[in-house]
ROLUMVEX-593266 format. One line per 10 residues: number of its first residue (from 0); for each residue x, y, z of C-alpha. Coordinates in nm, 3 decimals, always signed. Example, Ala and Ser with C-alpha at 12.3 -4.5 7.8 and 13.67 -1.06 7.14 Angstrom:
residues 2
0 = +1.230/-0.450/+0.780; +1.367/-0.106/+0.714
This chain:
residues 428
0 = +2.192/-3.149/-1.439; +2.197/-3.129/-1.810; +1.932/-2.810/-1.794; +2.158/-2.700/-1.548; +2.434/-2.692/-1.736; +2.281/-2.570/-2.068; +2.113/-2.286/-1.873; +2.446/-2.209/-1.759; +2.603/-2.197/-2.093; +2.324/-1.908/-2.211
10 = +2.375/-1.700/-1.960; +2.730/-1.708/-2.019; +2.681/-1.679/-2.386; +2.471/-1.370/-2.318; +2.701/-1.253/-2.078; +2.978/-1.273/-2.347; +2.775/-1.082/-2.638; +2.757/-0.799/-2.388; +3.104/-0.770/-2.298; +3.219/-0.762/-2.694
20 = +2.938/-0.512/-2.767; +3.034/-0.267/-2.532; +3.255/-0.061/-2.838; +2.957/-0.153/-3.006; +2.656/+0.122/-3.165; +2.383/+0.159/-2.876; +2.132/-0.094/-3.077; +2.361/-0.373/-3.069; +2.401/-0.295/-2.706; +2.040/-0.334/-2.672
30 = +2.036/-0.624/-2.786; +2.267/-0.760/-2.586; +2.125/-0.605/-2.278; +1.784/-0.746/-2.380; +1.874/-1.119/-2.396; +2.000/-1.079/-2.073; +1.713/-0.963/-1.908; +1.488/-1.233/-2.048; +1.749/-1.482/-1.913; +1.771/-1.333/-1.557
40 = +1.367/-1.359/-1.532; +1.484/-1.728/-1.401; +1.621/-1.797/-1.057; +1.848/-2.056/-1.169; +2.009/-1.764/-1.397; +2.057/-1.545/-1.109; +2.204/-1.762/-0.925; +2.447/-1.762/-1.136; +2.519/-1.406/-1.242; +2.848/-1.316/-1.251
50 = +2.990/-0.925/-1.108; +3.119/-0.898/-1.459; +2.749/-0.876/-1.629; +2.684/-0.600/-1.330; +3.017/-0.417/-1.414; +2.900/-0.405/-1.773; +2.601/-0.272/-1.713; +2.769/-0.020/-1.478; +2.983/+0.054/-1.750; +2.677/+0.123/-1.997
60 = +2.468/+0.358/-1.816; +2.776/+0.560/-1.678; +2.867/+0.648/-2.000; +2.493/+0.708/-2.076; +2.484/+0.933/-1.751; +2.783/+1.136/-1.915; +2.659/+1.133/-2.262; +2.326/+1.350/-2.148; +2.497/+1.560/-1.899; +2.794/+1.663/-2.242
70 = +2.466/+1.697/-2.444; +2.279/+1.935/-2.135; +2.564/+2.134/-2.174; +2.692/+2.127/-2.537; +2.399/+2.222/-2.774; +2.669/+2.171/-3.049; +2.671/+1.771/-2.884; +2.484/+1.493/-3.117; +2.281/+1.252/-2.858; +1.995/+1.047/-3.012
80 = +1.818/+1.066/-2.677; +1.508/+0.787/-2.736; +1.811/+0.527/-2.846; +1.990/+0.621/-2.534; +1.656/+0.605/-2.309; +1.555/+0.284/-2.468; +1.891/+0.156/-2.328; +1.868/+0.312/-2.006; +1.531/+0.141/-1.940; +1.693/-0.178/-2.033
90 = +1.990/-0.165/-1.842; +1.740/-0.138/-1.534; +1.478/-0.399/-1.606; +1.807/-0.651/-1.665; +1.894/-0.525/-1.308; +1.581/-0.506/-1.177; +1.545/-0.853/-1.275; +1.849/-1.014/-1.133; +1.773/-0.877/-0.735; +1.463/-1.022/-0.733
100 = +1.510/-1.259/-0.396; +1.873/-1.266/-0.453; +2.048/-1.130/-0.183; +2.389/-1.188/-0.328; +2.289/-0.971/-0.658; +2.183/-0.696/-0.442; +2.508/-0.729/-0.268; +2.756/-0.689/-0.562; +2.569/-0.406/-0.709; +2.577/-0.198/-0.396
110 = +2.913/-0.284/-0.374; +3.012/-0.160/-0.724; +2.795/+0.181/-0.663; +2.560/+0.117/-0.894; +2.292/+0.314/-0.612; +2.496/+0.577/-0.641; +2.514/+0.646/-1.022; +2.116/+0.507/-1.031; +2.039/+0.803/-0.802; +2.270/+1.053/-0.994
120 = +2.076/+0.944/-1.292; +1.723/+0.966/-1.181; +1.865/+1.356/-1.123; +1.929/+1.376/-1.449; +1.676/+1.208/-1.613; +1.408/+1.477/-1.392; +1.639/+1.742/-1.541; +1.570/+1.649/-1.941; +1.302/+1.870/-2.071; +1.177/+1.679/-2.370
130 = +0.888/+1.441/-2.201; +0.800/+1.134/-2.385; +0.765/+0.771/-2.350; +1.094/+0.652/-2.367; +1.198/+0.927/-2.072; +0.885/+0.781/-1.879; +1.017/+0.425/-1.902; +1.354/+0.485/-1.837; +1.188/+0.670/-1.507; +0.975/+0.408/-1.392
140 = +1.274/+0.072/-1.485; +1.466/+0.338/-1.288; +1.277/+0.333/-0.964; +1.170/-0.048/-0.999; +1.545/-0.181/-0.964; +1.613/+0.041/-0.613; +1.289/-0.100/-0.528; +1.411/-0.433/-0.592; +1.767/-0.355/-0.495; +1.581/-0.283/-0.120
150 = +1.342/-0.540/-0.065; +1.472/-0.714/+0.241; +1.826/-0.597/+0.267; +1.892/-0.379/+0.507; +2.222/-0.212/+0.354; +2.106/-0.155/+0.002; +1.800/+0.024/+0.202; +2.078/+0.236/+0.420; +2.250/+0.349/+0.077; +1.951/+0.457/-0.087
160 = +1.879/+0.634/+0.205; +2.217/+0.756/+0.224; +2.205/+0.863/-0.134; +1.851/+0.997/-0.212; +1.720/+1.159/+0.091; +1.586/+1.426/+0.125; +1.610/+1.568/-0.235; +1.533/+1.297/-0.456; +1.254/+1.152/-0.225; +1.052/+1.494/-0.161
170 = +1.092/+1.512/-0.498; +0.945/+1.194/-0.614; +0.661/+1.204/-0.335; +0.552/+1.563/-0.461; +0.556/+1.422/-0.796; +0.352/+1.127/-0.705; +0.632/+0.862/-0.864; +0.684/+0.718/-0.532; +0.383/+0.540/-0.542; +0.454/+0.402/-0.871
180 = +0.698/+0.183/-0.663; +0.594/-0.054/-0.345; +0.959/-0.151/-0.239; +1.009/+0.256/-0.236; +0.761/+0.326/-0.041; +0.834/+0.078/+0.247; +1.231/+0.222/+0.257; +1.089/+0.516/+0.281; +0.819/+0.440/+0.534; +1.066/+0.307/+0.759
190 = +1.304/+0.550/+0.789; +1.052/+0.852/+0.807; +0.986/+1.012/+1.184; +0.578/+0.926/+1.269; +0.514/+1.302/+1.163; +0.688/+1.251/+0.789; +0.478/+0.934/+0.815; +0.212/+1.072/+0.828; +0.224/+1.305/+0.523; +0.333/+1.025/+0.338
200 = +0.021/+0.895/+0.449; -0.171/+1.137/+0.337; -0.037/+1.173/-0.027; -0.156/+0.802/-0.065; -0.498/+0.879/+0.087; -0.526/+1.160/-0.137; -0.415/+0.932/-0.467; -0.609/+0.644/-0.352; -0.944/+0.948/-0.327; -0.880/+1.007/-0.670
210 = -1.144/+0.904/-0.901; -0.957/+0.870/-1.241; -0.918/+0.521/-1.426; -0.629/+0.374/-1.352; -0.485/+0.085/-1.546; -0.382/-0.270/-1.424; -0.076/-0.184/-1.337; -0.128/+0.076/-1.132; -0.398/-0.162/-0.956; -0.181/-0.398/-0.879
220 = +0.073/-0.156/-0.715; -0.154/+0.026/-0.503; -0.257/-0.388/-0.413; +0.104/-0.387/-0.312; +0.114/-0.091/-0.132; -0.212/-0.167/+0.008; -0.088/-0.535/+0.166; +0.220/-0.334/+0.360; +0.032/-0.054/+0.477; -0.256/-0.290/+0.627
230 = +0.028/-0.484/+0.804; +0.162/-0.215/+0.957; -0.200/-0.125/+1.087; -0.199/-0.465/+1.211; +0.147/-0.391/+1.451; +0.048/-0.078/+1.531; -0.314/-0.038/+1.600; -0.277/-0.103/+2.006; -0.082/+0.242/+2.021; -0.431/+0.430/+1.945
240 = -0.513/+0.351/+2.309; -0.252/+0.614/+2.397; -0.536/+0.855/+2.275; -0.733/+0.761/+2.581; -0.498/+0.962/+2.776; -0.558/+1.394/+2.757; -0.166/+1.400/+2.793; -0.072/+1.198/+2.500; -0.361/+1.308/+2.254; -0.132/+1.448/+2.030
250 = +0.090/+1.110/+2.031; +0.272/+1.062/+1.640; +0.304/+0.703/+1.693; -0.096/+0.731/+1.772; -0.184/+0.944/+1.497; -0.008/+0.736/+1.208; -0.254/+0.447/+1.320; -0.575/+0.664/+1.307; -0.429/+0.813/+0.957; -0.353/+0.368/+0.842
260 = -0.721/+0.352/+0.949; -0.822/+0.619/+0.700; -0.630/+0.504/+0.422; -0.731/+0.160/+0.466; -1.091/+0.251/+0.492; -1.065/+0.479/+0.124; -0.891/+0.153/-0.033; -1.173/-0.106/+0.053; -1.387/+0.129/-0.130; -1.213/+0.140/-0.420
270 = -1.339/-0.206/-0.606; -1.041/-0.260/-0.789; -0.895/-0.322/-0.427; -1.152/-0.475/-0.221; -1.144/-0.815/-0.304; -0.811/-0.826/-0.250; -0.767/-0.644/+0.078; -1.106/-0.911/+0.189; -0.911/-1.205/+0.169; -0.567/-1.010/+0.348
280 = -0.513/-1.268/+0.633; -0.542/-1.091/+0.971; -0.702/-0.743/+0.854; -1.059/-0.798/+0.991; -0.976/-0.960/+1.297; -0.773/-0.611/+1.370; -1.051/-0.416/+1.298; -1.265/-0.574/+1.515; -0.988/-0.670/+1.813; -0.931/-0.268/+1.770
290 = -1.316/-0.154/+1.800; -1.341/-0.403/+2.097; -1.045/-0.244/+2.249; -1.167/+0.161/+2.219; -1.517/+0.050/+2.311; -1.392/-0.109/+2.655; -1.166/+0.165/+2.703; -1.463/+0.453/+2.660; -1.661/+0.216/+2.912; -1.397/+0.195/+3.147
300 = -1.342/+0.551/+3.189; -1.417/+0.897/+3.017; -1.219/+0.965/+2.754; -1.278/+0.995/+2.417; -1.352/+0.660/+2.292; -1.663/+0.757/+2.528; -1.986/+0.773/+2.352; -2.120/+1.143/+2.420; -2.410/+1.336/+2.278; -2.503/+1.703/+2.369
310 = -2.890/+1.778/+2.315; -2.733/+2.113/+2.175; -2.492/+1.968/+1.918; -2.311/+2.294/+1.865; -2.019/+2.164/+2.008; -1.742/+2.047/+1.769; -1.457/+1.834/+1.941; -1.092/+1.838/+1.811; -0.919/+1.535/+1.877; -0.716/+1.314/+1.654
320 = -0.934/+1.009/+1.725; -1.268/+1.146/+1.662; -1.454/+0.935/+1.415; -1.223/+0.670/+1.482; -1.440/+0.387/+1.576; -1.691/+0.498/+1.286; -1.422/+0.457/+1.034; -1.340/+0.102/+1.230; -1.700/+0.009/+1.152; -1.653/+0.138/+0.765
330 = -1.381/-0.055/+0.743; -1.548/-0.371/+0.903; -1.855/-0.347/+0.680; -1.642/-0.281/+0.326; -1.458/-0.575/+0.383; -1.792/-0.823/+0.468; -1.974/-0.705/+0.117; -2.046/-0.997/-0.092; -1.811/-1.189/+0.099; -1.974/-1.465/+0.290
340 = -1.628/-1.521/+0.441; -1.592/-1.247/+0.602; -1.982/-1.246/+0.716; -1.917/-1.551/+0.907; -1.573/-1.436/+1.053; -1.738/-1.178/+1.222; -2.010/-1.423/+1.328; -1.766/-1.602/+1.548; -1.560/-1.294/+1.645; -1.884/-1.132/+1.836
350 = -1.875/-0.852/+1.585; -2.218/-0.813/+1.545; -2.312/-0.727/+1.907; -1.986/-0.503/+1.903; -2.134/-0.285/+1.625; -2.497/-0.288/+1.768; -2.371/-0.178/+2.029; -2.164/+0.109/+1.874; -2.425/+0.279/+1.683; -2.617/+0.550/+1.898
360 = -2.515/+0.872/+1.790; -2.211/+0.986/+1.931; -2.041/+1.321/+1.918; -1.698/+1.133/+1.940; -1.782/+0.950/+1.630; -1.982/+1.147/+1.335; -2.184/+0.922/+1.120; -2.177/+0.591/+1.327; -2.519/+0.552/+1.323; -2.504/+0.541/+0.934
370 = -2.180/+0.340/+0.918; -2.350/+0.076/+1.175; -2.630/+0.059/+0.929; -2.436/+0.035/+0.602; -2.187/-0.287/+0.800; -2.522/-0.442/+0.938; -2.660/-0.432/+0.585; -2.340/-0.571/+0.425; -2.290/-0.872/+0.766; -2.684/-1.009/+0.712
380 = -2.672/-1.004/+0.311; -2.780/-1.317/+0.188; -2.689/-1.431/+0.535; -2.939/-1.617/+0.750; -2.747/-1.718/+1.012; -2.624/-1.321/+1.113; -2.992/-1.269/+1.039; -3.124/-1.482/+1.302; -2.831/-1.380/+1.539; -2.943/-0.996/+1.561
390 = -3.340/-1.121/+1.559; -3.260/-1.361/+1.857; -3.108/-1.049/+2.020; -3.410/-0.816/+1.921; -3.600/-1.100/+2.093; -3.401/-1.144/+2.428; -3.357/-0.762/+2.466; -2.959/-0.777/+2.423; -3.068/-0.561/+2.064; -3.263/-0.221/+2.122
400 = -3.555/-0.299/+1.911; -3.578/+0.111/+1.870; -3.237/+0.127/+1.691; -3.289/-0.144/+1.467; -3.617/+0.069/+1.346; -3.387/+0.362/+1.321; -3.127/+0.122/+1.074; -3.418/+0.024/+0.860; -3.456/-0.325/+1.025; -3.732/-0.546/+1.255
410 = -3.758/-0.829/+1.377; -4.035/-1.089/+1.226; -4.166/-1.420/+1.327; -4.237/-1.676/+1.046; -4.311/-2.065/+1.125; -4.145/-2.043/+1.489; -3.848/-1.856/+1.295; -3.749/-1.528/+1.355; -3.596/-1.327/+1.055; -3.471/-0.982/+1.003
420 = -3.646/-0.751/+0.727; -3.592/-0.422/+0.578; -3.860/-0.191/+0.625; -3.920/+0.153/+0.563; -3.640/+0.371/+0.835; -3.820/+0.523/+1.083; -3.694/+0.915/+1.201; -3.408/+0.965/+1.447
């Protein structure tokens, strides 16, 4: 109780500095702002956060709001712009800060409009012409406290909605700042149609595809953007059977799962995400539940989960889905490399049969023959036990011994013990 009560007394204390610095010069304001947002790093602190430190902070970045907009007019008007920045970014991460699993923060500042004048000012920040760090900051505290304001409450996500869409969203996907912030993206995400969805999608893929060093931060974001994005893969990847159908082959809700699929597949290539998205509970078994699923439909009936090969290959097929299992199979093998875990999971999911059995070429599916190899390669690694499976299969006739040569593999008996080997890939 007695931590309790002194932690109570420093917030208060703090609370009180920034009320009788708000006549104050903008450093002392700062300051004040600053020992707040150390304090509201604690839940405890939170807890007990009273409307009057939000209605302070209110106060300080309206008047910063109208400062630069006098100063954007009136070239005669004296603003030091980094102090004013500097504060800015503050006032945001003290914000920021205090909604962090705190519904009843998140309430109070919706209530006192502080969405509305955060929005206004991310207008005007976009509008200020001298780039630099402190604008940058200010930018980026900006976007991290309506990401925090949103995460799991449902009215702060309606006001930003209400408030920033369309303008300030296009404008922050085109500008790629959107990504900066994982609560941002899942507002927006679930409010966009399936089409808008899947442009969204596709700005990831093509940020994820880039090939520039990124920093820890940035890592760990795209980690957090990564972890949402595979969940909704998970609750979502039935609705690719819709495909099967010629009438609903150009199904949105469809064609955001096959574009999850590709973004999902680009990330577990990317080694500063892989381990991470290997250990994401559920993610494998999807993949493989999902290429179980399009493989028994394409057996069940024609369509184009079908494996199909014309002798004249001139053929190209448009459709949404083709390549789809292939990238299933990518996706399956980035996640088992170096990771006995995930080896053995697909052990005792029948994965490996699933993918031997999904790698004959197939105009449906371009490259599955190679992405069958590369999975196979990454599942019997250091692995005797999926090494023994596919040679027991080889034996039995369940594997065709004719497309193991073709993936660079045969079977060998040593000692009563059959083992898989690499040899030298024989010509397709």
């Amino acid at each position: 109780m007695a931590a309790a009560g002194s932690g109570s007394r420093s917030l208060l204390a703090a609370a009180a500095r920034l009320g009788c610095s708000m006549a104050a010069a903008p450093a002392a304001r700062l300051e004040s702002v600053r020992a707040l947002t150390g304090l509201l790093r604690e839940a405890q602190h939170r807890e007990m956060a009273q409307e009057s430190i939000f209605q302070d902070l209110l106060k300080i970045l309206t008047k910063a709001l109208n400062e630069i907009e006098q100063a954007s007019k009136d070239s005669c008007e004296l603003l030091d712009l980094d102090t004013c920045l500097l504060l800015i970014a503050e006032c945001f991460r003290c914000l920021r800060n205090a909604c962090v699993e705190c519904a009843k923060n998140q309430d109070v500042m919706r209530n006192l409009g502080l969405i509305t004048t955060s929005v206004h000012l991310i207008k005007l920040l976009d509008g200020i012409e001298i780039k630099g760090e402190p604008l940058l900051t200010a930018f980026h505290c900006s976007l991290q406290f309506l990401g925090n304001i949103a995460a799991g409450n449902g009215d702060s996500q309606n006001s930003i909605w209400k408030c920033a869409f369309p303008d300030l969203f296009l404008f922050l996907i085109v500008t790629d700042r959107l990504l900066k912030c994982p609560e941002l993206v899942k507002v927006l995400y679930a409010k966009l149609s399936n089409q808008e969805r899947v442009t969204l999608l596709e700005l990831i893929m093509s940020k994820v595809s880039e090939k520039n060093s990124v920093t820890s931060e940035e890592t760990n974001v795209f980690m957090r953007i990564a972890d949402f994005l595979a969940s909704c893969f998970r609750d979502k990847c039935e609705t690719v059977l819709k495909l099967t159908s010629a009438a609903d082959a150009e199904d949105e809700e469809a064609l955001v799962t096959v574009r999850l699929l590709d973004v999902l597949c680009e990330m577990t290539s990317n080694n500063g995400q892989l381990e991470h998205l290997q250990a994401l509970p559920g993610l494998l078994e999807t993949a493989i539940d999902t290429l179980r699923l399009t493989h028994l439909a394409g057996k069940q009936a024609v369509n184009i989960f079908t494996a199909t090969h014309a002798m004249t290959g001139q053929e190209e097929i448009s459709h949404p889905a083709v390549g789809f299992k292939s990238h299933l199979i990518r996706l399956i093998g980035n996640l088992c490399y170096k990771s006995k875990e995930n080896q053995d999971k697909v052990y005792e999911l029948d994965g490996i049969p699933l993918i031997l059995d999904n790698c004959s070429i197939d105009d449906n599916n371009p490259f599955v023959n190679q992405w069958a190899v590369y999975a196979i390669r990454n599942l019997t690694e250091q692995n005797e036990r999926n090494q023994e499976l596919i040679a027991r299969m080889e034996e039995k006739g369940l594997a065709d011994n004719s497309v193991l040569e073709r993936m660079g593999l045969e079977v060998e008996k040593q000692d009563d013990k059959l083992l898989l080997r690499s040899v030298r890939k024989k010509p397709s």
